[in-house]
N, C-alpha and C positions, 0 to 999 in steps of 0.2 A: 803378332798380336791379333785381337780379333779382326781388326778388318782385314788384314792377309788372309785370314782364315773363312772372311764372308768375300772378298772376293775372288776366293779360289771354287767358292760355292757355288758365286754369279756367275761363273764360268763353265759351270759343270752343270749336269742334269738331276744336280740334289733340290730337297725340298725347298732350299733358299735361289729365287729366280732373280738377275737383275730386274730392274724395270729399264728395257731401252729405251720403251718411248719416253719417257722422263729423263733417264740422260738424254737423248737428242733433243729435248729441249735446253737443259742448260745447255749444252755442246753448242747450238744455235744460238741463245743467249748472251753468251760469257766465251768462250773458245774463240772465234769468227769474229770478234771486234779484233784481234792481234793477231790473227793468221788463218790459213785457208787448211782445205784437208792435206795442200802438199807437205806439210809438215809431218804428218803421218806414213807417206806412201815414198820422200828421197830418198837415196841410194844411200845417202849418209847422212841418216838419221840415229840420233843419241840415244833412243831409246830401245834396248836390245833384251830386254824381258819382261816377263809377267811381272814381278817385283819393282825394275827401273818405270815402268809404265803407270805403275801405283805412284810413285816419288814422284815422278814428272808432275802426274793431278796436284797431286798436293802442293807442288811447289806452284802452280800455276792456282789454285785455291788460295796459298797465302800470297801472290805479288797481287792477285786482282783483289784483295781483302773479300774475298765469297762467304767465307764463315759455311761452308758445306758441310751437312752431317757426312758421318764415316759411310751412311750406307748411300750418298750422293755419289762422293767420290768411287767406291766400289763399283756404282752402277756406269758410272761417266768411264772406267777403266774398263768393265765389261764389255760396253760399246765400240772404245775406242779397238781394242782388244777383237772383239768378235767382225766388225767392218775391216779395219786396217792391219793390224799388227798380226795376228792369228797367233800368238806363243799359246803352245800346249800347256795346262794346265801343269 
């Protein structure tokens, strides 16, 4: 759908840029009340692509009720993405 498709954008050097420092604020915000960056960087971690990395936001969007636009959570998976995870677009 489209956010797949904007944040394959956020990921890439096309005309659509995430906004990091916006996601590192909700990331700072809403993320860090329920867990630290280890959650990102364990050995055995649930999250194993571009795509499961998207789902993960969302579902962590809808347990904390965030009500996040699509291009938040894009921006907050770019982030988590470009810091932690590194999957190739």
């Amino acid at each position: 759908g489209f956010l797949s498709l904007a944040f394959l954008a956020a990921c890439s050097n096309g005309a659509f840029a995430a906004d990091l420092d916006h996601a590192k604020t909700l990331i700072d915000a809403n993320c860090i009340k329920c867990h630290g960056t280890e959650v990102y960087t364990r050995a055995d971690r649930k999250v194993t692509s571009l795509p499961g990395l998207e789902r993960q936001v969302r579902r962590c969007d809808a347990m904390l009720s965030l009500r996040l636009f699509d291009e938040d959570i894009a921006d907050v998976s770019a982030y988590l993405n470009h810091h932690y995870y590194k999957f190739e677009p």
